[in-house]
Legacy VTK file of the C-alpha trace (Angstrom):
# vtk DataFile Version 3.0
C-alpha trace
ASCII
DATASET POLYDATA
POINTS 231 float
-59.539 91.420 299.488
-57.666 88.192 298.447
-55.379 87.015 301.643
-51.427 87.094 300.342
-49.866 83.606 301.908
-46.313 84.944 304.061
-43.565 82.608 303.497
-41.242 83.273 305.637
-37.216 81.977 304.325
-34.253 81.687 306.967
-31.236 80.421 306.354
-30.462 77.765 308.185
-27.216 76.387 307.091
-25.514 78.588 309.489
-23.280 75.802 310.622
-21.540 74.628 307.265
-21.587 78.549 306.435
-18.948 78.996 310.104
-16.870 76.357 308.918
-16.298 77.506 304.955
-15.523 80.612 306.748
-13.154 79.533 309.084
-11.189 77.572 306.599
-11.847 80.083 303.663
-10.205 82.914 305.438
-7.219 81.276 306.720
-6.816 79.635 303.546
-7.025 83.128 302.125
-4.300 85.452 304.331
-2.508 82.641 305.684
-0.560 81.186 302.830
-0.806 84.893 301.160
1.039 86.131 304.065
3.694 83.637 303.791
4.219 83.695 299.596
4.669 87.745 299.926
6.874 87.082 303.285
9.212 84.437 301.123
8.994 86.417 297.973
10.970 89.705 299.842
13.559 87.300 300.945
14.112 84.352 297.930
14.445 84.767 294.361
12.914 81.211 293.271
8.923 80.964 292.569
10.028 76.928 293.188
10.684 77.655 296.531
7.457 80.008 297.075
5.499 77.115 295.636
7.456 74.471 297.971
6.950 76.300 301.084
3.324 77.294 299.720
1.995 73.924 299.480
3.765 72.492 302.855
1.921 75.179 304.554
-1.056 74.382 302.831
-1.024 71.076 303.522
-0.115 71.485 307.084
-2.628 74.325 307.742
-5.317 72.357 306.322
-4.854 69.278 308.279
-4.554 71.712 311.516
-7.583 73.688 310.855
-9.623 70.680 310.056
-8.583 68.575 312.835
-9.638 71.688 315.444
-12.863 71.928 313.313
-13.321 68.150 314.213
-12.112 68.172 318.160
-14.415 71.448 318.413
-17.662 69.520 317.086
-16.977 66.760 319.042
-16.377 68.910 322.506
-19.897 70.024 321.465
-21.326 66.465 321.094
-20.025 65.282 324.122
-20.671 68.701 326.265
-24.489 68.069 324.678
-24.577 64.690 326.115
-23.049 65.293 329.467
-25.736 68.088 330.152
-28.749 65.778 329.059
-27.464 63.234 331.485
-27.397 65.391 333.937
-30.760 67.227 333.044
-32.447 63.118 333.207
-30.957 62.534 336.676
-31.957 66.186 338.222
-35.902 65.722 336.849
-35.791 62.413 338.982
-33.449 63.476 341.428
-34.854 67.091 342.359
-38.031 67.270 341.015
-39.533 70.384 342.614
-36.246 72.559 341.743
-36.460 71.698 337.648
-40.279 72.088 337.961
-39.938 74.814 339.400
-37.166 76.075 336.400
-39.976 75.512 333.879
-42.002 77.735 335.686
-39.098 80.476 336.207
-38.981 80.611 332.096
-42.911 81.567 331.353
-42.196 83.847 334.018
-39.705 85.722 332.251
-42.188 85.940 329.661
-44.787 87.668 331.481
-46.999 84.744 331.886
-48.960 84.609 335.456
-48.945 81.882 337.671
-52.434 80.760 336.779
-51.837 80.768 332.865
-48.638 78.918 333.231
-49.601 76.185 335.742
-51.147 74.168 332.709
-48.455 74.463 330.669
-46.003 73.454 332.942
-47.710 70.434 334.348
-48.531 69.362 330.821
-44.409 69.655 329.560
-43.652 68.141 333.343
-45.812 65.552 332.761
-43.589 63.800 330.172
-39.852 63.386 331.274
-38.543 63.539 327.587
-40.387 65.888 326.802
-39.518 67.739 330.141
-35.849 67.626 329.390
-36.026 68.445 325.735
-37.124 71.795 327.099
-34.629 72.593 329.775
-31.842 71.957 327.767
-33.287 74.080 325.172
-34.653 77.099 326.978
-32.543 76.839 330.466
-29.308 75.852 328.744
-30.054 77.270 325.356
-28.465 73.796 323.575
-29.989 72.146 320.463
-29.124 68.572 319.925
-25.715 68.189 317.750
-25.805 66.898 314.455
-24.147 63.124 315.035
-22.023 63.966 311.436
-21.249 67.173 312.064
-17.814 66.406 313.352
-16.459 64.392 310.425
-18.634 67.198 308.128
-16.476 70.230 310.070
-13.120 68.756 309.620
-14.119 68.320 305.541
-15.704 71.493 305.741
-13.107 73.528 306.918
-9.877 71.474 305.382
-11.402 71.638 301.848
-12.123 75.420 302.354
-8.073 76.123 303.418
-6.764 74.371 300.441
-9.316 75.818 297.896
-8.668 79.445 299.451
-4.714 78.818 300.072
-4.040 77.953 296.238
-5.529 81.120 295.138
-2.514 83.325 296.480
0.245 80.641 295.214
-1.251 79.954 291.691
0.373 83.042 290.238
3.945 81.558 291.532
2.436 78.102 289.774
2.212 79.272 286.593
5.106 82.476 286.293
8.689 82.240 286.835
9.815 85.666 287.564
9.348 86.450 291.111
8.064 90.366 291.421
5.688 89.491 288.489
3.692 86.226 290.474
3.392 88.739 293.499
1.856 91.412 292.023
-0.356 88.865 290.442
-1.198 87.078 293.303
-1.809 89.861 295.231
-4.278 91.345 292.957
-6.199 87.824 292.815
-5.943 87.489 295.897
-7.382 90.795 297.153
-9.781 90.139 294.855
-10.857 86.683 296.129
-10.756 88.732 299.332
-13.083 90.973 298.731
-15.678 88.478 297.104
-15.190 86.179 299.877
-15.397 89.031 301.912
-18.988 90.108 300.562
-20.459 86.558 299.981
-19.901 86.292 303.866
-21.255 89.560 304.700
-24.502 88.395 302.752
-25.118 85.658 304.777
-23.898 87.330 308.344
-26.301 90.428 307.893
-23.033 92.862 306.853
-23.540 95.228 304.094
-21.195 92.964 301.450
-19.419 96.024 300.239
-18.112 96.849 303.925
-17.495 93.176 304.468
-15.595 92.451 301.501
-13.103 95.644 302.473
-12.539 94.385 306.228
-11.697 91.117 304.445
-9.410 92.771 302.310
-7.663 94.769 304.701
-7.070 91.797 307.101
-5.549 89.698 304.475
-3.690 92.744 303.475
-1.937 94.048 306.288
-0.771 90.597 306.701
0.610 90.079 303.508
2.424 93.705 303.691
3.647 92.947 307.209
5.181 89.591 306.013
6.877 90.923 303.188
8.456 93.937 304.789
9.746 91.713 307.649
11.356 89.498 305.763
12.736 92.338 303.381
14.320 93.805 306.820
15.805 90.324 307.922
16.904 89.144 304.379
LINES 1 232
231 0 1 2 3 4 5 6 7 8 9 10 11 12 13 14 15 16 17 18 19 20 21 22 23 24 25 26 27 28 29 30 31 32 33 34 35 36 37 38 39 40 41 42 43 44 45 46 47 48 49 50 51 52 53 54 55 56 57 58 59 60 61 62 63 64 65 66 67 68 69 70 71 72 73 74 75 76 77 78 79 80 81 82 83 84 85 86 87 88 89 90 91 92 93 94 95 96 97 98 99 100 101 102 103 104 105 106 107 108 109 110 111 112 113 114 115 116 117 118 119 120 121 122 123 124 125 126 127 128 129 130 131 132 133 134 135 136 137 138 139 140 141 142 143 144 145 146 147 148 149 150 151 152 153 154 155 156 157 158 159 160 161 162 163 164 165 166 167 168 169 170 171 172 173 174 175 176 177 178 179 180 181 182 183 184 185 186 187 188 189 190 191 192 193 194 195 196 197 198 199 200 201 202 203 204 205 206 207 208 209 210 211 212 213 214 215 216 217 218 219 220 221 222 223 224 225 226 227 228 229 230
């Protein structure tokens, strides 16, 4: 019987993935929220749009410098734990030895099947710390771009998400008219949004595309009946 090769496919762009979400769903309910907010309290798209855009350009900036200062936190978290991991396997020997064994342990192994394995990882000090901070701390090394690749990331994902709710008050001139508009296209973009992400998170897409919905939603209805109170 001819052998059938298994290929097995992850995805592994989990990281750029986080940040398109991040900015795609603020982008998304955040200006949303404020166009149906100002539309129940002004009677000028121009001002929608005005306010729109500032927010826009504002949010954007402010989500993609937290994306940065977050990736960096990483980066230097990373490197203060590796320095630390170097001086302990010279410092305290025994005790990080001793940590290698305490992890084939977990797995089952018995002291006579793991002492090979741990002299032969103990044996190199790279090598030795490449492993603790991998299966004791449970930290991969950081991507040196992925700092200045977040802030893009997540900036570029607010402003292509934020000008889907404000194009309708773009392009029309009567008020009521660009809201209904934009919030069809926007629950729309919601829902898509919503069920591209639950393909790659492991969510049926059909029940993530209505939590994304009904997030952006409620916060569109809530702004707009607020202001309708206060106006």
């Amino acid at each position: 019987m001819p052998s059938v090769e298994h290929v097995e496919k992850h995805f592994t762009a989990t990281a750029a993935v986080r940040d398109i979400v991040i900015g795609m769903s603020d982008g998304l309910t955040v200006p949303f929220a404020l166009a149906a907010g100002l539309t129940g309290a002004v009677a000028s798209t121009a001002i929608v749009v005005t306010a729109g855009l500032a927010e826009i350009a504002a949010g954007s900036i402010a989500m993609g410098l937290g994306g940065y200062l977050a990736a960096k936190t990483d980066s230097e978290h990373y490197a203060s734990e590796l320095d630390r991991e170097y001086r302990e396997t010279v410092e305290l020997p025994d005790v990080e030895i001793e940590e290698v064994a305490k992890v084939f342990r977990e797995y089952g192994l018995s002291q006579e099947q793991m002492a090979p394995v741990v002299t032969a990882i103990t044996s190199d000090q790279k090598r030795w710390v490449d492993f603790m901070m991998r299966f004791e701390l449970g930290l991969e090394a950081p991507d040196p771009a992925r700092a200045g690749r977040s802030a893009g990331t997540i900036a570029g994902s607010y402003i292509v998400g934020g000008l889907v709710p404000l194009a309708p008050y773009i392009f029309m001139k009567h008020i009521l008219s660009a809201l209904w508009v934009s919030v069809g296209v926007t629950l729309l973009a919601l829902f898509v949004f919503g069920s591209i992400k639950g393909h790659f998170t492991g969510v049926k897409p059909v029940r993530g595309g209505m939590q994304t919905v009904l997030v952006g939603g409620l916060a569109a209805a809530a702004a707009f009946f607020i202001a309708r109170l206060i106006s």
